[in-house]
KERO-823440 format. One record per residue: residue number from 1; residue in one letter; chain; x, y, z of N, C-alpha, C, O in turn. Coordinates in Angstrom, 2 decimals. Layout:
REM KERO-823440
<node NUM "A" "A" <X Y Z> <X Y Z> <X Y Z> <X Y Z>>;
...
REM end
This chain:
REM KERO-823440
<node 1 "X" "A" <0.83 -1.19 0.00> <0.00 0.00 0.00> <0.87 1.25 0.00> <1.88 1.49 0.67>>;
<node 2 "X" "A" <0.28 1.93 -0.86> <1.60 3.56 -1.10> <0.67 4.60 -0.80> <-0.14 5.01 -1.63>>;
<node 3 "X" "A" <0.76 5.07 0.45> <0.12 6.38 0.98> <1.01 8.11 0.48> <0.99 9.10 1.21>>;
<node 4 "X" "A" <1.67 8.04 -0.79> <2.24 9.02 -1.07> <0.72 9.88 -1.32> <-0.43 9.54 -1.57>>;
<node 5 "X" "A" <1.49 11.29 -1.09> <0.42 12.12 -1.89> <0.52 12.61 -3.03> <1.48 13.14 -3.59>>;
<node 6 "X" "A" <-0.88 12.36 -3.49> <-0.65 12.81 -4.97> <-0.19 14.05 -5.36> <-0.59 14.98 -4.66>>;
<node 7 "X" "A" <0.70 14.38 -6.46> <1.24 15.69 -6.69> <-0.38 16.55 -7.28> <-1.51 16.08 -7.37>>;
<node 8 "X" "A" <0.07 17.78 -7.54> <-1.23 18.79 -7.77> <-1.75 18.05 -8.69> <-1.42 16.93 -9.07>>;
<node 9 "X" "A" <-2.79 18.93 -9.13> <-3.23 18.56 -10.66> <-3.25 20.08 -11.79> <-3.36 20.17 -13.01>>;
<node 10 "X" "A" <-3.13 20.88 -10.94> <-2.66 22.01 -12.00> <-1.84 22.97 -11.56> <-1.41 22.94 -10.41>>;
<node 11 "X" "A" <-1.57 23.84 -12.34> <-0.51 25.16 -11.78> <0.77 24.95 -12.03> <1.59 25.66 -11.45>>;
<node 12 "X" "A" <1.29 23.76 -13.11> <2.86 23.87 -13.71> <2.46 24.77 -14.62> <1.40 25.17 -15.12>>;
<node 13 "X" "A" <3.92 25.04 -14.69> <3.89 25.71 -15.65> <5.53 25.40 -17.13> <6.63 24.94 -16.85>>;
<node 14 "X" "A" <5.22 25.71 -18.06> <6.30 25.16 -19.17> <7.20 25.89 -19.30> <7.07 27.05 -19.70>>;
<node 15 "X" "A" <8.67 25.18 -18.89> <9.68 25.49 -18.69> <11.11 25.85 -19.43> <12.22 26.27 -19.10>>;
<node 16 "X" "A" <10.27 25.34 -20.91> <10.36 25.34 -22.31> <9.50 25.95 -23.32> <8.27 25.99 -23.34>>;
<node 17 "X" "A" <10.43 26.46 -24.25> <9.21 26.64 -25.35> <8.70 25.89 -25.78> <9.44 25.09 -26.35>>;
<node 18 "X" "A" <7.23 25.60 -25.84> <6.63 24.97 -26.31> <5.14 25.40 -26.86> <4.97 26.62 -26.90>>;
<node 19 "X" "A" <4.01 24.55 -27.29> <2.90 24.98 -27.79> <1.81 24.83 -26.72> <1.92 24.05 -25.78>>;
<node 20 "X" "A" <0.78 25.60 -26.92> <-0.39 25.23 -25.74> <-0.24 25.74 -24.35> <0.67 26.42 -23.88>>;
<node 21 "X" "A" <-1.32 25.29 -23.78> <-0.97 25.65 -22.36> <-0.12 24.70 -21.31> <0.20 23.56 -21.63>>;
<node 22 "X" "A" <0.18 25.22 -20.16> <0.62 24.13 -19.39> <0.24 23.26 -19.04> <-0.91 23.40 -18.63>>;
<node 23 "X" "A" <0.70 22.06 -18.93> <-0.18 20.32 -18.59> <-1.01 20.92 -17.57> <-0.96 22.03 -17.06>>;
<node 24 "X" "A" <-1.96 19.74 -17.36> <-2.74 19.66 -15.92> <-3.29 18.45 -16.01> <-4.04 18.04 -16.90>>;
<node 25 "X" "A" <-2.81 17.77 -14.86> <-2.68 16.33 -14.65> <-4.23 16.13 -14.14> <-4.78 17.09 -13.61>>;
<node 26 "X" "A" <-4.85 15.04 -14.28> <-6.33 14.45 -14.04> <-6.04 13.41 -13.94> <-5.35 12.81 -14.76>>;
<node 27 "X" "A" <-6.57 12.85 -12.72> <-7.51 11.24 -12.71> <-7.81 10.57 -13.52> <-8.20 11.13 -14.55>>;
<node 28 "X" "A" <-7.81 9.49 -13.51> <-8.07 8.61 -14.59> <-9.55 8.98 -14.54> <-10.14 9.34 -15.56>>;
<node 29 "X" "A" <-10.20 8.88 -13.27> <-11.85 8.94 -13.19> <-11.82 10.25 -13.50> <-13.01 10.50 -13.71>>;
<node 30 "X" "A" <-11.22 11.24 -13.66> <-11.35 12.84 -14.19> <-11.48 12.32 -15.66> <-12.64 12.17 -16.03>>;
<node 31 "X" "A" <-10.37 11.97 -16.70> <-10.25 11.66 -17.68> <-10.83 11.17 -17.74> <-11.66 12.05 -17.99>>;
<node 32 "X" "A" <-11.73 9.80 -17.77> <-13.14 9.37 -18.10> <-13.86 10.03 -18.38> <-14.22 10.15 -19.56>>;
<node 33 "X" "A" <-14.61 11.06 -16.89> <-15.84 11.88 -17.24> <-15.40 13.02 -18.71> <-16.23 13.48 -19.49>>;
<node 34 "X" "A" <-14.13 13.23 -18.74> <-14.00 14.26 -19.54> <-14.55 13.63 -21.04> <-15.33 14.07 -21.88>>;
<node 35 "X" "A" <-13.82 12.52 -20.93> <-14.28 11.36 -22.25> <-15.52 11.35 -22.45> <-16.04 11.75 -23.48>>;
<node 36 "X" "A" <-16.08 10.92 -21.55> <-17.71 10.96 -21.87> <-18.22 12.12 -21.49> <-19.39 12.15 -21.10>>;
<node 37 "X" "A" <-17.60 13.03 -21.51> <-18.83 14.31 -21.71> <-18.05 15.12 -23.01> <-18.58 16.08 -23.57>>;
<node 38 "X" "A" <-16.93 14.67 -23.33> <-16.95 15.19 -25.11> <-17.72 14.18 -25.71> <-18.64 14.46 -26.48>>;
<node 39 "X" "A" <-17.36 12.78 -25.37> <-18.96 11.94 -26.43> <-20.61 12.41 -26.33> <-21.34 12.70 -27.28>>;
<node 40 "X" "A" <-20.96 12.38 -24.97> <-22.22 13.46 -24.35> <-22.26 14.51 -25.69> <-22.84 14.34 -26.76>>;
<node 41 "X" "A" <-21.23 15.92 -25.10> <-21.67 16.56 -26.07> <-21.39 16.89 -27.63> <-21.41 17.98 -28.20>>;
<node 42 "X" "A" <-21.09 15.46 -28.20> <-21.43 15.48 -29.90> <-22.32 14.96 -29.60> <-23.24 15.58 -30.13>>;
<node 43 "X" "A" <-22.87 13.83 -28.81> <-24.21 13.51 -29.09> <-25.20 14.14 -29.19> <-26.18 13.82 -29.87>>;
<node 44 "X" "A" <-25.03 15.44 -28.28> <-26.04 16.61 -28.07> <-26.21 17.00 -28.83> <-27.38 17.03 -29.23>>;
<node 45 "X" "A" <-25.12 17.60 -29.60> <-24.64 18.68 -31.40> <-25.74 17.60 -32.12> <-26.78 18.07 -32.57>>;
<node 46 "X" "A" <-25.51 16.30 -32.21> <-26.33 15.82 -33.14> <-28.14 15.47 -33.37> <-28.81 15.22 -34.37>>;
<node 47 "X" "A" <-28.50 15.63 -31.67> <-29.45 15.30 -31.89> <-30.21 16.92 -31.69> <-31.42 16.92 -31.86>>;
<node 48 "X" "A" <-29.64 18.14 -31.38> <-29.77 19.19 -31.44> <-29.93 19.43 -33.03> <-31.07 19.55 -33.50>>;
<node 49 "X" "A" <-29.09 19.48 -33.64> <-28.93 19.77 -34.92> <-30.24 18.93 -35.67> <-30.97 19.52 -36.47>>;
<node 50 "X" "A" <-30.38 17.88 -35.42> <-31.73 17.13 -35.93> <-33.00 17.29 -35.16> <-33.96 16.62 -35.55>>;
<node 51 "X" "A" <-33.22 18.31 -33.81> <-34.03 19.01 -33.61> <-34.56 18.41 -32.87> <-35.36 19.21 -32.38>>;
<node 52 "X" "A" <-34.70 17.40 -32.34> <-34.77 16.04 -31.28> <-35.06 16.87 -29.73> <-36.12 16.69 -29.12>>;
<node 53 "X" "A" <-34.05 17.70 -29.27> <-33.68 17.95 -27.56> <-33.08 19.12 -27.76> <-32.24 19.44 -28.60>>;
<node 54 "X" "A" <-33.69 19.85 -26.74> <-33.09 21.12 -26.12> <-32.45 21.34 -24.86> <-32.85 20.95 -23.77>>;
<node 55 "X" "A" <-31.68 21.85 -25.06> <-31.11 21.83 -23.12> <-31.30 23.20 -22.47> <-31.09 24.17 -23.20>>;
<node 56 "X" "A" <-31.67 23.42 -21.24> <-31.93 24.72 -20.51> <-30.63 24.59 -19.37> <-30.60 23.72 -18.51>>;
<node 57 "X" "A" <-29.94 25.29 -19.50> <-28.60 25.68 -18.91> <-29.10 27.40 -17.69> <-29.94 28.28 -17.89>>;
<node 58 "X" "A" <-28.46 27.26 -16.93> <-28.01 28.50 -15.85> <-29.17 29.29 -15.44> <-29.18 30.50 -15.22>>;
<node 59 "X" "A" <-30.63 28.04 -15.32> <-31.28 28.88 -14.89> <-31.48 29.44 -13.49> <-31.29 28.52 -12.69>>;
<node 60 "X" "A" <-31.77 30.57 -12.88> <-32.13 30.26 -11.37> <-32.48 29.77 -10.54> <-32.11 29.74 -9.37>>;
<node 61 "X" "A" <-33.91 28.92 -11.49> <-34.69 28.02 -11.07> <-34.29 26.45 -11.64> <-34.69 25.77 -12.58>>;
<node 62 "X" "A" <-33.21 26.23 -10.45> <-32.26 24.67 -10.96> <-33.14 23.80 -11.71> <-33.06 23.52 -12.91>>;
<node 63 "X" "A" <-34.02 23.38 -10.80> <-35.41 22.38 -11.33> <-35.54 22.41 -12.74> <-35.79 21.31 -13.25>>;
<node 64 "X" "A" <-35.43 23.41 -13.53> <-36.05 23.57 -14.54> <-35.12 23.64 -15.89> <-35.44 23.96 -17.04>>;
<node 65 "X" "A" <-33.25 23.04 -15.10> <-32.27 23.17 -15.88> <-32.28 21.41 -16.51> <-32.26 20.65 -15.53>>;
<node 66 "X" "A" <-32.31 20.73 -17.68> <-31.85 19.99 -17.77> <-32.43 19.68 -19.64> <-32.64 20.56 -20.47>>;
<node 67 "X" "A" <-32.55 18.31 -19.80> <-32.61 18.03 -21.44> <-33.74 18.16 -21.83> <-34.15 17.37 -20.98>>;
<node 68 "X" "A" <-35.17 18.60 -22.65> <-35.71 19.04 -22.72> <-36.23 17.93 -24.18> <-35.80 18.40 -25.24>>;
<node 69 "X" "A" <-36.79 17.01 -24.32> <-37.02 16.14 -25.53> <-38.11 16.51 -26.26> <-39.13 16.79 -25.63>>;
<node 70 "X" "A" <-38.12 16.59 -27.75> <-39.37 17.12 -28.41> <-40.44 15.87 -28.20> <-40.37 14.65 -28.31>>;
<node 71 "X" "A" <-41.55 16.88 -27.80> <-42.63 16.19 -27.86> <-43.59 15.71 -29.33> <-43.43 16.40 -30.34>>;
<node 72 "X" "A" <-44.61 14.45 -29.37> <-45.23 14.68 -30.67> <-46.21 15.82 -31.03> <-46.40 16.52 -32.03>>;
<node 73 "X" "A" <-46.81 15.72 -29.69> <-47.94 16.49 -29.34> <-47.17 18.03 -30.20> <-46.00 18.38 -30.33>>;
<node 74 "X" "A" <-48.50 18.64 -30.67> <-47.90 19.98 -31.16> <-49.00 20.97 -30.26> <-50.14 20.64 -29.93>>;
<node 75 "X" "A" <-48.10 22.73 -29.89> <-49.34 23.39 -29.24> <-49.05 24.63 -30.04> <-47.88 24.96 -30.19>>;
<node 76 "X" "A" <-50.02 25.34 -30.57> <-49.65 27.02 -31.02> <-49.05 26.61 -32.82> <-48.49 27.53 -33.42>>;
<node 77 "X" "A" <-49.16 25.71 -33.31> <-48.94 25.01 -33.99> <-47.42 24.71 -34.15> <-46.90 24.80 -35.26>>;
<node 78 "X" "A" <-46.64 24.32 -32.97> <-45.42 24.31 -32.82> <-45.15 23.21 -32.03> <-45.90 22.82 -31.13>>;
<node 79 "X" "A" <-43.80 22.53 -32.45> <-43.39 21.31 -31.73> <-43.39 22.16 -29.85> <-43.44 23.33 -29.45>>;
<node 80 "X" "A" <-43.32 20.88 -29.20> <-43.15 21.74 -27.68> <-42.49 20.60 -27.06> <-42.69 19.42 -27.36>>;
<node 81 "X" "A" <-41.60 21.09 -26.05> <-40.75 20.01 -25.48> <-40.91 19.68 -24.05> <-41.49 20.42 -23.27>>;
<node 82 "X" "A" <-40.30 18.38 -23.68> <-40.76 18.39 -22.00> <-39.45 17.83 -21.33> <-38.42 17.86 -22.01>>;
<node 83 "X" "A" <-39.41 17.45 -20.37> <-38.40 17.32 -19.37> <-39.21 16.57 -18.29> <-40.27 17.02 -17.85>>;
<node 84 "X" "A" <-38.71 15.52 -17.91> <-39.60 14.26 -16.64> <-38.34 14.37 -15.41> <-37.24 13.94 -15.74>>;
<node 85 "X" "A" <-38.43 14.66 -14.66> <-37.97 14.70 -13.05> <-38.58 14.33 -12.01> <-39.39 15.03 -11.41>>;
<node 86 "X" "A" <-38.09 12.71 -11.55> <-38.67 12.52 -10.43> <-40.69 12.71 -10.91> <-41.29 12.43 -11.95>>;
<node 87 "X" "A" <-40.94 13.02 -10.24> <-42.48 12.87 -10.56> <-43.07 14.60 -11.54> <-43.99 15.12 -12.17>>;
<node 88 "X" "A" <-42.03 14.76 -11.12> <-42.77 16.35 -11.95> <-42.12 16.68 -13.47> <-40.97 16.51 -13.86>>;
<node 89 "X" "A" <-43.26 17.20 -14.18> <-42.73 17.38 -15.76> <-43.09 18.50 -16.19> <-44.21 19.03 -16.14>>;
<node 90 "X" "A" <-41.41 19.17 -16.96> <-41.64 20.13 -17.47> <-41.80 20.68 -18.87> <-41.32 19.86 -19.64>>;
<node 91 "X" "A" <-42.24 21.62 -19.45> <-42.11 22.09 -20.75> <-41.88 23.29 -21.10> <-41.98 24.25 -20.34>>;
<node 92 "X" "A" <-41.34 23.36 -22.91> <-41.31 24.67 -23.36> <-41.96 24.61 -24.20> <-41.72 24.00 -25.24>>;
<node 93 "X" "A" <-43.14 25.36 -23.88> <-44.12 25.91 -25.20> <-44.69 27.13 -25.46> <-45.06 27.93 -24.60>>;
<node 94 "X" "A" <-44.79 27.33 -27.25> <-45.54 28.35 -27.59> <-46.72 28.54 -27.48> <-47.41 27.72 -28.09>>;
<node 95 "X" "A" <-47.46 29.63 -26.71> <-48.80 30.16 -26.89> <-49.29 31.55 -26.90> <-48.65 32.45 -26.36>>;
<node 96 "X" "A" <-50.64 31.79 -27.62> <-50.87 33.05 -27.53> <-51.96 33.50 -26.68> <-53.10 33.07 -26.78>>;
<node 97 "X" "A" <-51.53 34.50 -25.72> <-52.82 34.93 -24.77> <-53.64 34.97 -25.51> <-53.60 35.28 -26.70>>;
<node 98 "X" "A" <-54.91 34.52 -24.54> <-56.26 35.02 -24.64> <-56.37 36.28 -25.15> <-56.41 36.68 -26.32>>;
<node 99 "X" "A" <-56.41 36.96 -23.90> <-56.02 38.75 -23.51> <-55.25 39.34 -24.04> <-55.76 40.23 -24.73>>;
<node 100 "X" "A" <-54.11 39.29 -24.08> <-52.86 40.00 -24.49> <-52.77 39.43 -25.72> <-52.62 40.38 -26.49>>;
<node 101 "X" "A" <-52.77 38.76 -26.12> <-52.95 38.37 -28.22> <-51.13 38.38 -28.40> <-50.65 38.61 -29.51>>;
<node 102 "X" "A" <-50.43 38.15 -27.45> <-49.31 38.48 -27.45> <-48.44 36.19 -27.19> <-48.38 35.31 -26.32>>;
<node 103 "X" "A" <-48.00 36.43 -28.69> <-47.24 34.84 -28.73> <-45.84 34.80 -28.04> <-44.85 35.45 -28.35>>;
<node 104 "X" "A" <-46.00 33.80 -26.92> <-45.19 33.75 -25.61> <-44.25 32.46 -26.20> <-44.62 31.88 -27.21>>;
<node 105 "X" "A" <-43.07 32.08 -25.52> <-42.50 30.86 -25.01> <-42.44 30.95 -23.96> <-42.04 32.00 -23.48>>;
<node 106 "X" "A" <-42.92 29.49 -22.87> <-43.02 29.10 -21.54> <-42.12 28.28 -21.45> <-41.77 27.52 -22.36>>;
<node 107 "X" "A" <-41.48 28.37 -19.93> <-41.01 27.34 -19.58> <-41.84 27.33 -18.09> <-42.03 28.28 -17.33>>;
<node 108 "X" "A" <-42.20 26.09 -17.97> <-43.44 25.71 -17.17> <-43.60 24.73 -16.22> <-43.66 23.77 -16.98>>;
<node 109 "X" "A" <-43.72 24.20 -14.99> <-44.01 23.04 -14.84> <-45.92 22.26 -15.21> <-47.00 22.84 -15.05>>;
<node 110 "X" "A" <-45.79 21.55 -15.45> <-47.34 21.22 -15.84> <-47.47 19.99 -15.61> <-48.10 19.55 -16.57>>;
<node 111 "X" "A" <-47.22 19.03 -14.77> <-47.55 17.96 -14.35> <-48.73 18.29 -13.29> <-48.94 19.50 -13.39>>;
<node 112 "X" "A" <-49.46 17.79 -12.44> <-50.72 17.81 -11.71> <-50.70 17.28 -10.12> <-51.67 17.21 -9.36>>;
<node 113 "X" "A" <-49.12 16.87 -9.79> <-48.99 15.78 -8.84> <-48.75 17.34 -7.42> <-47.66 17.73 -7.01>>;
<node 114 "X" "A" <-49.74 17.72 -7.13> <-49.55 18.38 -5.69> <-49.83 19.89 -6.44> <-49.57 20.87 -5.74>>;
<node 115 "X" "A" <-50.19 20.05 -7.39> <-50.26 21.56 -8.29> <-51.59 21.19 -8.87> <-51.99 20.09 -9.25>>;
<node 116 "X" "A" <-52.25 22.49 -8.85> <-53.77 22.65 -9.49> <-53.28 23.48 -10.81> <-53.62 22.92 -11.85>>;
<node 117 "X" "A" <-52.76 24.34 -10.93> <-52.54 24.83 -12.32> <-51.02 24.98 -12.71> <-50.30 25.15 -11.73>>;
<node 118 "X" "A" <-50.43 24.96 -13.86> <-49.04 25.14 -14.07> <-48.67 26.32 -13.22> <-49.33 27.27 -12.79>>;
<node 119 "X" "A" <-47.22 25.90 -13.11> <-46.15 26.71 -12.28> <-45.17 27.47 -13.54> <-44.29 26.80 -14.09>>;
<node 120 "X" "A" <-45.42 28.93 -13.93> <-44.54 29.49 -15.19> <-43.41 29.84 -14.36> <-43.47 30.22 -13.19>>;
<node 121 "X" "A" <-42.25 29.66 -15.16> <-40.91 29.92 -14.07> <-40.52 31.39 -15.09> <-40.21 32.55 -14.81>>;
<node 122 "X" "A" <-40.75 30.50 -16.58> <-40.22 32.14 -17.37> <-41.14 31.84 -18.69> <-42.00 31.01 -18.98>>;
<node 123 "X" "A" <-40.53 32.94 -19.32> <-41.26 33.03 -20.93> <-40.83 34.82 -21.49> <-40.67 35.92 -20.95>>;
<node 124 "X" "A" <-40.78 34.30 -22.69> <-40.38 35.58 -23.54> <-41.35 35.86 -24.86> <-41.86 34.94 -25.50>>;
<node 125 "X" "A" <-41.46 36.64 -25.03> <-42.61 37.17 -26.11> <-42.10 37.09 -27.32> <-41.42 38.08 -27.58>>;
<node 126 "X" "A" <-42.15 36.35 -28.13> <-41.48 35.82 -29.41> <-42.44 34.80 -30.48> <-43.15 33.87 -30.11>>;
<node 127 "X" "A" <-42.32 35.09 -31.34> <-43.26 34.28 -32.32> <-42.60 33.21 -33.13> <-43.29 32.40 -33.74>>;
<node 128 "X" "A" <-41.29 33.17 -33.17> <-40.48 32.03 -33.67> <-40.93 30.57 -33.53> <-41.24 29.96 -32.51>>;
<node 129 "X" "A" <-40.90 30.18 -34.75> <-41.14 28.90 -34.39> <-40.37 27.79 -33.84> <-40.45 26.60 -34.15>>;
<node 130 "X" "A" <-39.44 28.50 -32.78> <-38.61 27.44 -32.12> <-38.07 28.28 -30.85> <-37.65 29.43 -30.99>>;
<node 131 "X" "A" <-38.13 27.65 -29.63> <-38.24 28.37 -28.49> <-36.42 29.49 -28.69> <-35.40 29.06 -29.23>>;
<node 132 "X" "A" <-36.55 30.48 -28.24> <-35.30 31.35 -28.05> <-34.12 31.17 -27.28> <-34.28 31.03 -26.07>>;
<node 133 "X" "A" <-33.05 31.14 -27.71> <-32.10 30.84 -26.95> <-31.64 31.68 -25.73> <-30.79 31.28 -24.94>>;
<node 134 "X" "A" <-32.44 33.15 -25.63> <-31.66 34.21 -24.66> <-33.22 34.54 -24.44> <-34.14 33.82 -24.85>>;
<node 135 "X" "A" <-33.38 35.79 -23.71> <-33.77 36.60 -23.32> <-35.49 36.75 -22.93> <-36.41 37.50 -23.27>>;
<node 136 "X" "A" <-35.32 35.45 -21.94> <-36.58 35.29 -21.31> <-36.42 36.24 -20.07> <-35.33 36.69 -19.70>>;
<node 137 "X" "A" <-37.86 36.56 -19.32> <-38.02 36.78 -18.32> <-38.70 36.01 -17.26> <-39.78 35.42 -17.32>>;
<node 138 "X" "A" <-37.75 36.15 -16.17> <-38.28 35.69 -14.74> <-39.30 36.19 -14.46> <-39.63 37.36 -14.66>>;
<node 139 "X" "A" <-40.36 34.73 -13.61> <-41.58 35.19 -13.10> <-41.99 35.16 -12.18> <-41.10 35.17 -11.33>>;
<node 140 "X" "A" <-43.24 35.12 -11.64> <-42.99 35.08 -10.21> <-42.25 33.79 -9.56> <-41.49 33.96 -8.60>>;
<node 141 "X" "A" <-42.44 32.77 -9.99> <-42.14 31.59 -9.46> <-40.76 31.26 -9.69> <-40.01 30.64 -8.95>>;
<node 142 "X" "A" <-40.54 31.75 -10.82> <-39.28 31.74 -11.26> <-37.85 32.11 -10.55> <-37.98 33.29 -10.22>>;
<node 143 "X" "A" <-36.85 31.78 -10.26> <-35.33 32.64 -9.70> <-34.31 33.10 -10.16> <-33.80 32.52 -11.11>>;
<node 144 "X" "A" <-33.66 34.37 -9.57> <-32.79 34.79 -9.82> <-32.48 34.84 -11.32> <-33.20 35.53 -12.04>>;
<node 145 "X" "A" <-31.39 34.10 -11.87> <-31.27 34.69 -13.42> <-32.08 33.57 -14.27> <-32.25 32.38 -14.00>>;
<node 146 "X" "A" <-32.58 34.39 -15.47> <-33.45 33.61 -16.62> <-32.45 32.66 -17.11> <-31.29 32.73 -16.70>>;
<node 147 "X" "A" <-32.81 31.79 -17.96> <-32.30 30.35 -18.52> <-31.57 30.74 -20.00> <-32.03 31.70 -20.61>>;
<node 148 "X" "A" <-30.97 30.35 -20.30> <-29.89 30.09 -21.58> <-30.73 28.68 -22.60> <-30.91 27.56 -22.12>>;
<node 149 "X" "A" <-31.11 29.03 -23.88> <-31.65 27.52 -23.93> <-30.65 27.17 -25.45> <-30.57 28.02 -26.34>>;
<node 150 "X" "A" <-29.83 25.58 -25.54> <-29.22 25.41 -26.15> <-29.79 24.61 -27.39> <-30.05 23.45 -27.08>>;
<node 151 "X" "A" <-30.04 24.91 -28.64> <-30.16 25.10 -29.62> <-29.98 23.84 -30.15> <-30.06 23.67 -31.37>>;
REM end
C-alpha cells in the first residue's frame, strides 16, 4: 500500500518553449468523465442539430435546468418540449394569450402531482417557431437569473 500524496493537478507551468498551455494532470476517473462528456456533447450537437432535444442551462430556477425532448404532441402550432424529473414534468411551449394576443414561449411546470394549475418559471414574447435561446423573463415563481436555452 503507497500512501504518497498525490502531486497537484494544475498550476505547472512550461519550462520550455513549447505549444499550448501548461499540462494539468487528471484522474483517470477525471479523464473518463471528460471522455464521456466530449462523447455526451457530440451527441447533443447531433441530436440538437436534428431538432430532437433542447437543453436549458443557468437557470435560477435549478429544477427547470436539464434536457428538454421534443414532444409529438404539437401546441400554437409548434413542436413543444418536455423534461420528466422525479415525478414532476416540465415544458417549453408556444402560446398566444387570450387577452394579451401576445405569442409567448413558456417554460413551465405542468404535471398535476400536488399543483392545481401550471407553475410558469419564465417566458419571452417571441413568435419564432422554435423556443429562443436568450432573453426570457423571470416570473414570479421563477429565480434569480433567466435560462440560456441550447439550440
Amino acid at each position: 500500500e503507497c500512501e504518497a500524496d498525490l502531486p497537484p493537478f494544475s498550476g505547472y507551468t512550461v519550462l520550455r518553449k513549447g505549444e499550448g498551455p501548461p499540462c494539468i494532470l487528471t484522474t483517470i476517473e477525471n479523464f473518463d468523465a471528460e471522455q464521456n462528456a466530449e462523447a455526451e456533447a457530440k451527441d447533443i450537437a447531433t441530436e440538437n442539430k436534428e431538432g430532437g432535444a433542447i437543453y436549458i442551462i443557468g437557470a435560477g430556477s435549478e429544477e427547470t435546468c436539464g434536457r428538454y425532448t421534443k414532444m409529438d404532441k404539437m401546441r400554437d402550432g409548434v413542436p413543444q418540449f418536455s423534461m420528466s424529473r422525479d415525478t414532476k414534468e416540465y415544458t417549453i411551449c408556444r402560446a398566444t394569450g387570450s387577452r394579451s394576443r401576445k405569442t409567448k414561449w413558456w417554460i413551465c411546470r405542468t404535471d398535476r402531482n400536488g399543483i392545481k394549475e401550471d407553475i410558469d418559471f419564465y417566458n419571452k414574447t417571441d413568435d419564432s417557431d422554435s423556443p429562443p435561446g436568450l432573453g426570457f423573463e423571470t416570473l414570479r415563481k421563477g429565480s434569480n437569473e433567466p435560462p440560456e436555452i441550447s439550440l
